[in-house]
C-alpha positions in Angstrom: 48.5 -25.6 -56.7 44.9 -25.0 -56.1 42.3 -25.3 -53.7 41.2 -29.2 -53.0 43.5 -30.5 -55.2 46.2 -33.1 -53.4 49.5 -32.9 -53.7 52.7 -35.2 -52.6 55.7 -33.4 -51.9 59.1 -35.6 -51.9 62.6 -34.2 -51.2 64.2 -34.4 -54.3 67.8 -36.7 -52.3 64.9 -39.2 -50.6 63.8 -39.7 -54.2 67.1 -40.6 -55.5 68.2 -42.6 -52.8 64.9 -44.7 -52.8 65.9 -45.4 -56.6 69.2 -46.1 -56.6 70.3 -49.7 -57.7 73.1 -52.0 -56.4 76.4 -51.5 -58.8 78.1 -54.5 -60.0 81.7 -54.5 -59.5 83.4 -55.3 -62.8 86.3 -57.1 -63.0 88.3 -56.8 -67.1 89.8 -59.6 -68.2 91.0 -60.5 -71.7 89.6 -63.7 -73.4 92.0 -65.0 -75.6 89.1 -67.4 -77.5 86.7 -66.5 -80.1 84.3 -68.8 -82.0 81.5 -67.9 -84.6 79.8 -70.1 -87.9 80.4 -68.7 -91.0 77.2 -70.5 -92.4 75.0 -72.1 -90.4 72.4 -72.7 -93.0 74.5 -75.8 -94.4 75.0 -77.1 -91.2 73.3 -80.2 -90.4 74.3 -83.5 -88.4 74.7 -85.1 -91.9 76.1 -82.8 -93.9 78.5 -81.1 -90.8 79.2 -77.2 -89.4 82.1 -75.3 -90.5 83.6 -73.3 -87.7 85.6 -70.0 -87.3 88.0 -69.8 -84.7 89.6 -66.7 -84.1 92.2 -66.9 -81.0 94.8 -64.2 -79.5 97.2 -67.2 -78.9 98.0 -70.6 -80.5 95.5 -72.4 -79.7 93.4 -76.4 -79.6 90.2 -76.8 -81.0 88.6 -80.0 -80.1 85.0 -81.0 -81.0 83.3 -83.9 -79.1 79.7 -85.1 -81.3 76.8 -86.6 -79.1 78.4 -85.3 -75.5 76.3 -86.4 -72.3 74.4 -83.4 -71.6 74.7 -84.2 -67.8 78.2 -85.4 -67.4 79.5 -82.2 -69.5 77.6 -79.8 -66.5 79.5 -82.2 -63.6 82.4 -81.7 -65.6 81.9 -78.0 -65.3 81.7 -78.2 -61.7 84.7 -80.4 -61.5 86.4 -77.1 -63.0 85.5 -75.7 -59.6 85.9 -78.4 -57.2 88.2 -80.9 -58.2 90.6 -79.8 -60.8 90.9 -77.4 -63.5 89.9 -78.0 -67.2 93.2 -76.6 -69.2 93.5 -79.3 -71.9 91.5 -81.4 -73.6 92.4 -84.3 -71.9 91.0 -82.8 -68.7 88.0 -82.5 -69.9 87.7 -86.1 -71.9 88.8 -87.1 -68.0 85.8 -85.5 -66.7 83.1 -86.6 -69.0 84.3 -90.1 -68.6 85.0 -90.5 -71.8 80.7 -89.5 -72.6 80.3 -88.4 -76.2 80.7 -90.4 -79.6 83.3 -88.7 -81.5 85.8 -86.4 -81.3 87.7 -84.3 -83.6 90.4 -82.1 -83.4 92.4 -78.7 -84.7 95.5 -76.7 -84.4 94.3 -73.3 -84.6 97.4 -70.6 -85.2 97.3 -67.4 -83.3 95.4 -65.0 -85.1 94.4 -67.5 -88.1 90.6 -67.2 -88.9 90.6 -70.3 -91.0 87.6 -72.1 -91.3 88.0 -75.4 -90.0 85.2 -78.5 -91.0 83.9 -80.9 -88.5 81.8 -83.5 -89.6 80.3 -87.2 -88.0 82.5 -89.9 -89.8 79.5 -92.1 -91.9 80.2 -95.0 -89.7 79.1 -93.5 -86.7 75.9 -93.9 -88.1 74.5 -91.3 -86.2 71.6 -89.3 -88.5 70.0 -87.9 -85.4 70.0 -86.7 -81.7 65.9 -87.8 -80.8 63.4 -85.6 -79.7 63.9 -83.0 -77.1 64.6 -83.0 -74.4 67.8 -84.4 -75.3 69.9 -86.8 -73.1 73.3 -85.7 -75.8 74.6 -82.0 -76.8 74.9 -82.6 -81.0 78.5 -80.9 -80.4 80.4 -79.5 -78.0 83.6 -77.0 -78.7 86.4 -77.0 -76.6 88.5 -74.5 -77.0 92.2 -74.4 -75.1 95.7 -72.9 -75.2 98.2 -74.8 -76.5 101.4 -73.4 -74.8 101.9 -74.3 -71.2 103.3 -71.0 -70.5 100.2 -69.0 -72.1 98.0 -70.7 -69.0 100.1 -68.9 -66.6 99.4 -65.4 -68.2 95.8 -65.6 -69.0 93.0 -65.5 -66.3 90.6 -67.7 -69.2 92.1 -70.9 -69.7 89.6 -72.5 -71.9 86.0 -71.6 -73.8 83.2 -74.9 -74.0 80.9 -73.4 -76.8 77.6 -75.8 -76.8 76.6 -76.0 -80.2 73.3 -76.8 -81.7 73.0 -78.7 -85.2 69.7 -79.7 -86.8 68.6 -82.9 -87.7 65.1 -84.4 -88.8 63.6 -84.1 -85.0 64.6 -80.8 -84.2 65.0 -78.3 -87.1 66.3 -75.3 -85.0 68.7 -73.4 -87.1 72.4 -73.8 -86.2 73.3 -71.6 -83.7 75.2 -71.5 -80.5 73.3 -72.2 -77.6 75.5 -71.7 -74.6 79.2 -70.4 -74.1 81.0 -71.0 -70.4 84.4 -68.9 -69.7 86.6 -71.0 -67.8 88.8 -69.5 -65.3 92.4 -70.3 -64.2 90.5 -69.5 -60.0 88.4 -72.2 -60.3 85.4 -70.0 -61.7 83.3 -70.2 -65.3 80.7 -68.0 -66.7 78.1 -68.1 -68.9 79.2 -65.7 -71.7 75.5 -64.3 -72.3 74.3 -61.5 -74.9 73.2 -58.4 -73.9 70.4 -56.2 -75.7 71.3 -52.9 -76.8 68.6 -50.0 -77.7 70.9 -48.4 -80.2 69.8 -47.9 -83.7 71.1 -50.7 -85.8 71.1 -51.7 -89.5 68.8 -54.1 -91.0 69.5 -57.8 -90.5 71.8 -58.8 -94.3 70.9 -62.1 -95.5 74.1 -63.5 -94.2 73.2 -63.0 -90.9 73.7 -65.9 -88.8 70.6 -66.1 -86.5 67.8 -64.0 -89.1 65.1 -64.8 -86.3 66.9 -61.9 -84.3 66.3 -58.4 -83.5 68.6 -56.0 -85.3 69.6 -54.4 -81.8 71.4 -57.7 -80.8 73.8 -56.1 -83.2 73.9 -52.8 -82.5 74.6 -54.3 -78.9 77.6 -56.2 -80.5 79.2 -53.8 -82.3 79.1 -51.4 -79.1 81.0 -53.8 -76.6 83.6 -54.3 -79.6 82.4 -58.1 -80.3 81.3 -57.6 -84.3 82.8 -55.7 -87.2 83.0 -52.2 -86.8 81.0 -49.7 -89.2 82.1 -46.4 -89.0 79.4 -44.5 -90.6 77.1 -45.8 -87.7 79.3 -44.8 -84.6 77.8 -41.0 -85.1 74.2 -42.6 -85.5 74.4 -44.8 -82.3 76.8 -42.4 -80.2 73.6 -40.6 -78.4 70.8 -43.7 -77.8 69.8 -43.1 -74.4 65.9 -44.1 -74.7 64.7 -41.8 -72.0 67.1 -38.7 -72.5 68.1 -39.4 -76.2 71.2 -37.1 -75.4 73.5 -39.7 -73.5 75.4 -42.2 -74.7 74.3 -45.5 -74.0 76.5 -47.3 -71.2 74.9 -49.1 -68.7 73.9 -53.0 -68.8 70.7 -53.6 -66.1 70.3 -57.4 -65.1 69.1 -59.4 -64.5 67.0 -58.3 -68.3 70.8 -57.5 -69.6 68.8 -54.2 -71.7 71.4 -51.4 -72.3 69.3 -48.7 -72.7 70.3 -46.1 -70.3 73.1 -43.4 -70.2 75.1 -42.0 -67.0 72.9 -39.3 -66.5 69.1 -41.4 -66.4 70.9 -44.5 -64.4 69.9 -42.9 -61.1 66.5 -42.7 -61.8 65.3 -46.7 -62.6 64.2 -49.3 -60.6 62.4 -50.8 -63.6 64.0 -51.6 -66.5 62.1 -48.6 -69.3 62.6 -51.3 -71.8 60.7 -54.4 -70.3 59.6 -52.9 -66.8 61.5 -55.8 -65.3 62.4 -54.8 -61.6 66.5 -54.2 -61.8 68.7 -55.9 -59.4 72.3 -55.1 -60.4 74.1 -52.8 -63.0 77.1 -52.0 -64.8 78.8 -49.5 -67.3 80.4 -50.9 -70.5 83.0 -47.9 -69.8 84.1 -45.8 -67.0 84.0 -42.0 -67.2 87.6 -42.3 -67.3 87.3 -44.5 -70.7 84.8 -41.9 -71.7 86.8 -39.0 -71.7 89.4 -41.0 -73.4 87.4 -41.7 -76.0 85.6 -38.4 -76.8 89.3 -36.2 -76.7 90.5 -39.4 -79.5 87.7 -38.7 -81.3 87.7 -34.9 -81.5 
C-alpha cells in the first residue's frame, strides 16, 4: 500500500457479523377487513365522509362520531385484558357508552359500495375544539357478522380512527390510525411502510396529495393498491445501493424498504435516513421468490 500510509485490515466474516441485524420473525395472517375514502376532499363534520369498505366476509360497519379519545385506548387494552372486542356491542361496552352518535352498516362480502355517514343536524355538533382533542371526530369499527367466521379468522375486528375537518382543525381527511384486533388477545397498529421503488406521479384523485409518490410504490408492492402492470418491470430491480436486487426487506424501526437480499447483510444504518436499524423483515421468502420469478418467465 505504500510507505507511511495506515492501513486497517478486517477479516472480511468479523465484518459481517459485526453488521448483521436482529431478524423479525413474521407471522402471515389474512385480514378479512379493508377500509379506504373514496373522496376525502368533501369530507367535513358538516357535510359527512363517504366510506369504502371492502371485506373478504360479510361483514358490520359501525361508526361512532365524537368517541372519548381515552376511553377508546382502555377499550383497546380491555381487548387484551378483560375480554375480547368481536362485536360492536363489545366495544359500545367498553367505551361506556363515550361518543355522541353512532351509525351503522351491513356490508356484503366482497361489496365495495360506498356507504355515507354523516352527524344527524340535531346533534348540533359543528366542531371537535382545538387540538389537542379530548374526542376522535369518528371512529370505524369494523366486525364479522357470522359467528362462525370468528372461529376461522385470527383478525376479528379493524378500529380505523378517522380524522374529519372542521373550522379548528383543517387537516385533510385522512385516516390517522388503524389497530388489528386479534382473536389471542393481541392488536396492532396497521402502520405504512416507505418503499424506494420508482413510482408514478401522485393523480389528482389521490387521497392524501401532501404524500410522497413512494408511499405508493410501497402499496402497490405489498399488494395493498391497484396493480399497474406496466410498472412491475420498472420497480422489479429498486435496490438503492446495488440497483440490481429486488427490493424486499422492511428495516424498523424507520419502516424504509430500500434494500434487497443481497445488501441486507451489510446495514446497521438505514441508507435512506441513517437511522440506526433494530429489527428487519422480508416482504417475501426466497421460497416466494422463486415462485414468483418461474410464474413470471
Amino acid at each position: 500500500f505504500g510507505l507511511g500510509v495506515p492501513v486497517i485490515l478486517r477479516n472480511s466474516e468479523e465484518t459481517e457479523s459485526s453488521t448483521r441485524v436482529l431478524k423479525k420473525r413474521m407471522r402471515q395472517v389474512k385480514n378479512p377487513f379493508g377500509l379506504e375514502i373514496p373522496n376525502p376532499a368533501a369530507a367535513s363534520v358538516t357535510r359527512g365522509v363517504t366510506l369504502t369498505p371492502d371485506c373478504l366476509e360479510d361483514c358490520v360497519l359501525t361508526c361512532y362520531w365524537g368517541c372519548n379519545v381515552q376511553k377508546l385506548h382502555e377499550a383497546l387494552q380491555k381487548h387484551v385484558y378483560c375480554f375480547r372486542i368481536k362485536t360492536p356491542q363489545a366495544l359500545e361496552d367498553a367505551l361506556y357508552s363515550e361518543y355522541l352518535y353512532k351509525q351503522q352498516h351491513f356490508i356484503k362480502k366482497n361489496d365495495k359500495a360506498e356507504k355515507y355517514c354523516q352527524l344527524p343536524e340535531d346533534a348540533q355538533v359543528v366542531d371537535f375544539g382545538p387540538v389537542p382533542r379530548a374526542r376522535y371526530p369518528l371512529v370505524a369499527l369494523l366486525t364479522l357478522a357470522d359467528e362462525e367466521d370468528r372461529e376461522i379468522y385470527d383478525i376479528i375486528a379493524m378500529v380505523a380512527v378517522i380524522h374529519i375537518p372542521d373550522e379548528s382543525y383543517r387537516l385533510s381527511c385522512r385516516i390517522l390510525y388503524q389497530y388489528l384486533l386479534l382473536a389471542q388477545g393481541q392488536y396492532h397498529d396497521l402502520k405504512q411502510l416507505f418503499m424506494s421503488a420508482n413510482s408514478p406521479a401522485p393523480s389528482s384523485s389521490d387521497p392524501f396529495p401532501g404524500e410522497s409518490s413512494t408511499d405508493t410504490g410501497l402499496l402497490e408492492k405489498a399488494g395493498l393498491a391497484a396493480d399497474e402492470p406496466e410498472l412491475q418491470e420498472e420497480n422489479s430491480k429498486d435496490c438503492v445501493v446495488c440497483q440490481n436486487g429486488p427490493v424486499n426487506w422492511v428495516l424498523l424501526p424507520c419502516r424504509h424498504t430500500c434494500l434487497c437480499d443481497g445488501c441486507i447483510k451489510y446495514f446497521q444504518q438505514c441508507p435512506m435516513c441513517r437511522q440506526f436499524v433494530q429489527e428487519s423483515f422480508p416482504l417475501c421468502s426466497k421460497k416466494e421468490q422463486d415462485e414468483d420469478e418461474s410464474t413470471r418467465v
